[in-house]
C-alpha positions as CSV (number, residue, x, y, z in Angstrom):
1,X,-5.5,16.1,64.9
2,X,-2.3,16.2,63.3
3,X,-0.8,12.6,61.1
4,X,2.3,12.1,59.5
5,X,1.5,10.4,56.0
6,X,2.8,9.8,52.5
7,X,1.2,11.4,49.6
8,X,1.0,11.1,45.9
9,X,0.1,14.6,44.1
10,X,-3.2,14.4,42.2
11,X,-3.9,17.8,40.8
12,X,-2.9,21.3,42.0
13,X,-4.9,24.3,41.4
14,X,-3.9,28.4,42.8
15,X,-5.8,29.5,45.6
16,X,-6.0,33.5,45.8
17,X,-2.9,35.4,45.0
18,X,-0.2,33.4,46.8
19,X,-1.7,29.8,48.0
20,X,-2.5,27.0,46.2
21,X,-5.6,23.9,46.6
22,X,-3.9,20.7,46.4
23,X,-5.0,17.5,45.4
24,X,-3.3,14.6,47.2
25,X,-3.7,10.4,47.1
26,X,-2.3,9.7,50.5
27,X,-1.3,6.4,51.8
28,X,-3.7,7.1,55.6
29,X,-6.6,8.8,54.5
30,X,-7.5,8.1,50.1
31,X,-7.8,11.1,47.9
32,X,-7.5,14.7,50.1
33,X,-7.8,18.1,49.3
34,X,-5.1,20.6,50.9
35,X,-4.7,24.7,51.2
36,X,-1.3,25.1,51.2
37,X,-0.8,29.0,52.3
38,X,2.2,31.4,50.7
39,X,3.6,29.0,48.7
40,X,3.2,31.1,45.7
41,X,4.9,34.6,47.7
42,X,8.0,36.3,45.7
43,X,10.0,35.7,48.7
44,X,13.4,34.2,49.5
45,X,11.4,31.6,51.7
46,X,8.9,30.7,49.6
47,X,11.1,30.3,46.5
48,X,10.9,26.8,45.0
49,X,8.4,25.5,47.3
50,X,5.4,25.2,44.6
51,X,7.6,22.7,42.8
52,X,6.7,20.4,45.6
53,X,2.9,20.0,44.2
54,X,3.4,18.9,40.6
55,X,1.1,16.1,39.6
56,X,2.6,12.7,40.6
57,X,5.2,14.1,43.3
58,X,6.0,11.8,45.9
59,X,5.8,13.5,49.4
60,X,5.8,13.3,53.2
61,X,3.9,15.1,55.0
62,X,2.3,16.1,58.4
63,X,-1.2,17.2,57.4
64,X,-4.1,18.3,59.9
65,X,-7.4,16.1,59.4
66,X,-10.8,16.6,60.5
67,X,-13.1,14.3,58.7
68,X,-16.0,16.8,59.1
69,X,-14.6,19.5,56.6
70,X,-13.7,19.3,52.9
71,X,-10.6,20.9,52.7
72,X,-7.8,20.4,54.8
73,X,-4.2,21.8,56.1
74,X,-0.9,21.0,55.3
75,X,1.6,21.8,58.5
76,X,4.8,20.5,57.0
77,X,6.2,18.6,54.1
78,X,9.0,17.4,52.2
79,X,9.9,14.8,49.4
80,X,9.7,11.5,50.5
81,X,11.6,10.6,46.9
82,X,13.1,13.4,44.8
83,X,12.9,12.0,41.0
84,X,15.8,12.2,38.5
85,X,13.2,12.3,35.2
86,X,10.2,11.4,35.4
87,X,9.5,15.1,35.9
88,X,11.8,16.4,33.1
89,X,11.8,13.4,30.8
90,X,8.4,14.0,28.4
91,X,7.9,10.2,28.0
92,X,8.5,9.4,31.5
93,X,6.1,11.9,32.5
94,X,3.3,11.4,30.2
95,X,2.9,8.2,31.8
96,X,2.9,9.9,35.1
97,X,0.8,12.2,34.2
98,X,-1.5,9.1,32.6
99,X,-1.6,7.1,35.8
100,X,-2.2,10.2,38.2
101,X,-5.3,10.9,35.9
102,X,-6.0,7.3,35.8
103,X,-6.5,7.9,39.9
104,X,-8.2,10.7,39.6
105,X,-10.9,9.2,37.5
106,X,-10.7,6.4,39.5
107,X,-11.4,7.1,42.9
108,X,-14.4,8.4,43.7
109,X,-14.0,8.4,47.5
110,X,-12.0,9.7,50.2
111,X,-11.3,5.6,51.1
112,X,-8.1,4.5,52.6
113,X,-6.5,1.7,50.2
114,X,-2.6,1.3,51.6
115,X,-1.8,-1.5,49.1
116,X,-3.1,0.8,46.2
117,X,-1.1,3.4,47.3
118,X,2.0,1.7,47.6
119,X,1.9,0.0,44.2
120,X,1.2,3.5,43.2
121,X,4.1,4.9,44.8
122,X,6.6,1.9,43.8
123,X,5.5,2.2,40.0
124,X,6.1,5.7,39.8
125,X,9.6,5.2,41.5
126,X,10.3,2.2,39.4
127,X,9.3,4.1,36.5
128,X,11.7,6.7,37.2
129,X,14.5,3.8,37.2
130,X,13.0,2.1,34.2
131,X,14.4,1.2,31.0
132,X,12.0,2.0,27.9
133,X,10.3,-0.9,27.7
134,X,9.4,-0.7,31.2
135,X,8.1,2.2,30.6
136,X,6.1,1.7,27.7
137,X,4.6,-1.6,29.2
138,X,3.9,0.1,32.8
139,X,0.6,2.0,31.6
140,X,-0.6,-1.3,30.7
141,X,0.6,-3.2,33.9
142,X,-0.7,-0.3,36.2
143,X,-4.0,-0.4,34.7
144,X,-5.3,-4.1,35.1
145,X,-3.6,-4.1,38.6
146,X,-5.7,-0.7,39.4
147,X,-8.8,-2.1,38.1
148,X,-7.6,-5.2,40.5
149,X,-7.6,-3.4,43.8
150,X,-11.0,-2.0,43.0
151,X,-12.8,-5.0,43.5
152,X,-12.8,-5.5,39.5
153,X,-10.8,-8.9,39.3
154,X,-10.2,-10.4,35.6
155,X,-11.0,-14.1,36.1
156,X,-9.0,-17.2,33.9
157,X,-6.5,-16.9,31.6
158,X,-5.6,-17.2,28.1
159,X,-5.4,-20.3,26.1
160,X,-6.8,-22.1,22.5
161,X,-10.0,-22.8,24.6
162,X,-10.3,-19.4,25.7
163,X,-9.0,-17.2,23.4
164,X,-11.6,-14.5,24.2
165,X,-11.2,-11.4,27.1
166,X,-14.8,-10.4,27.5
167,X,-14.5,-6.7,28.7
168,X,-17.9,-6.4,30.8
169,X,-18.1,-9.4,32.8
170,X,-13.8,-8.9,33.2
171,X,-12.9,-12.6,32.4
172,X,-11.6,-15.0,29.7
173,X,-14.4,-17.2,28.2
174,X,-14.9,-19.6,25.1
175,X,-17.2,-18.0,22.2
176,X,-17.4,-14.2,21.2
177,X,-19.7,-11.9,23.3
178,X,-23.0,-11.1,21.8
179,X,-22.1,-7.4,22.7
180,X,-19.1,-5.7,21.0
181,X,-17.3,-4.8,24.4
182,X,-14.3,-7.8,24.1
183,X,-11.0,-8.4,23.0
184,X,-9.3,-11.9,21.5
185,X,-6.5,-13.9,19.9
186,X,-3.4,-11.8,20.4
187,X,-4.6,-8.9,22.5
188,X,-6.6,-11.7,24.9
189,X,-3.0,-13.1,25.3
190,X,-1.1,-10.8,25.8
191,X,-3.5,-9.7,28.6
192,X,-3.4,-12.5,30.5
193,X,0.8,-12.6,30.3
194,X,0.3,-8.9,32.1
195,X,-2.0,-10.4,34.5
196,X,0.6,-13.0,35.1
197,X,3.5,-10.7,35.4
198,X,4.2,-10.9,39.4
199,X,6.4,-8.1,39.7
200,X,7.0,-4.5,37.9
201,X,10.5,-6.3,36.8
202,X,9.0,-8.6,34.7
203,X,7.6,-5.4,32.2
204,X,11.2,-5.3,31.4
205,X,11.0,-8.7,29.2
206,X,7.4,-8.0,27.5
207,X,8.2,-7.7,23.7
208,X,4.9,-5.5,22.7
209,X,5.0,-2.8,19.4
210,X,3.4,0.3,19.2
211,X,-0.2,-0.8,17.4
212,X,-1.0,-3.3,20.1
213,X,0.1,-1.5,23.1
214,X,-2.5,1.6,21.4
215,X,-4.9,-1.2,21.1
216,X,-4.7,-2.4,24.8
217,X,-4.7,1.1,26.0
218,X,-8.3,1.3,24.4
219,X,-9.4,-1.8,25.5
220,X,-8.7,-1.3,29.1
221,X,-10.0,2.4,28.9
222,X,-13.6,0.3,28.1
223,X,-12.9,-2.2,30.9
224,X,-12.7,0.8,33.3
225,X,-15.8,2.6,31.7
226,X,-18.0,-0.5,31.9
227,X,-17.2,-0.8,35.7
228,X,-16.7,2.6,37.4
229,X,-20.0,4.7,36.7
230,X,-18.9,8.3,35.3
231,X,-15.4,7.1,34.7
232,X,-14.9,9.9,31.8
233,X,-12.9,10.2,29.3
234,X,-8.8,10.2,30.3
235,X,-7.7,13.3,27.9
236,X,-3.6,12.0,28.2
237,X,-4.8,8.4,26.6
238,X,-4.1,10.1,23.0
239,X,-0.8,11.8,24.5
240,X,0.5,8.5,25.7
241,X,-0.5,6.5,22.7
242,X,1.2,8.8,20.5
243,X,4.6,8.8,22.5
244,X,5.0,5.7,23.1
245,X,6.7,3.5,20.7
């Protein structure tokens, strides 16, 4: 049956001498693996058309699904939004290329979640918009609110009586953990102001340098280690911690 659906490009690998296997997050179906056919061709009409299937692309597409097979067809597609630089801008797309991996490691089943994809699709559009700090903060931001619509909800909040962020049971307590897996004093709070930020706007006024953003990037890495079994290791966290002021 054919569907009409938004996609977010995972990972693209080549398929044969002129097709491709794509990897796409779409907003009807969860995580999908595509043939495209002839995309790769030295012809006038297939010039360009690879370009579509970079990782974190924002498409629309009519795609043919049958739940019974792995792989799966494209029929048509175009961009749903064309970026301006977060694929030619290196710090704009290492934190692309962070969140799509982030998904990747992530989800581990072809599971519907519309309101994950569309908070994926609106950060990656608002971080094509975004000023730097927006962009620096967004890994961050993206992060909790993934872990969030994974069933992983951080419980309480900062404050002098809990100054503590324990890591594996995902919520602010009292005393230090017995284990090592936790985070306090100004790391705990600035966690819980992400947690409270309501919209991606409000990254704009989070006032955060360089050490502790490294340090929360970390931190959160354990978080989703501790609670997605074979999470892996995310090879762009030392790429984003190194560009990111």
């Amino acid at each position: 049956m054919v569907h009409t659906t938004r996609g977010i490009v995972l990972r693209t690998v080549k398929y044969g001498d002129t097709s491709i296997i794509t990897t796409v997050y779409t907003a009807l179906f969860g995580v999908q693996s595509y043939i495209v056919k002839g995309v790769r061709k030295s012809s006038k009409t297939s010039a360009g058309k690879a370009s579509y299937f970079q990782p974190a692309a924002l498409l629309e597409m009519e795609v043919h699904q049958n739940n019974m097979k792995h792989l799966q067809f494209i029929r048509e597609y175009q961009w749903s939004y064309l970026y301006e630089t977060v694929l030619f801008d290196v710090v704009r797309n290492t934190v692309a290329s962070y969140i799509v991996e982030l998904l990747q490691h992530a989800l581990k089943e072809p599971e519907a979640n519309p309101e994950l994809f569309y908070l994926t699709e609106d950060a990656l559009k608002a971080l094509d918009k975004g000023s730097d700090a927006f962009t620096a903060n967004l890994p961050l931001y993206f992060t909790l609110q993934l872990a969030s619509e994974l069933g992983f909800q951080l419980l309480g909040e900062y404050s002098d009586a809990t100054a503590f962020f324990d890591l594996q049971e995902g919520m602010f307590i009292k005393d230090a953990p017995t284990h090592p897996y936790y985070i306090e004093g100004e790391l705990a709070k600035i966690t819980s102001q992400i947690l409270h930020c309501n919209e991606l706007a409000d990254l704009e006024y989070l006032s955060l340098n360089r050490t502790i953003r490294r340090a929360l990037l970390a931190a959160y890495q354990s978080f989703m280690s501790l609670h997605i079994q074979d999470f892996g290791e995310i090879k762009s966290l030392a790429i984003i911690q190194e560009v990111l002021g």
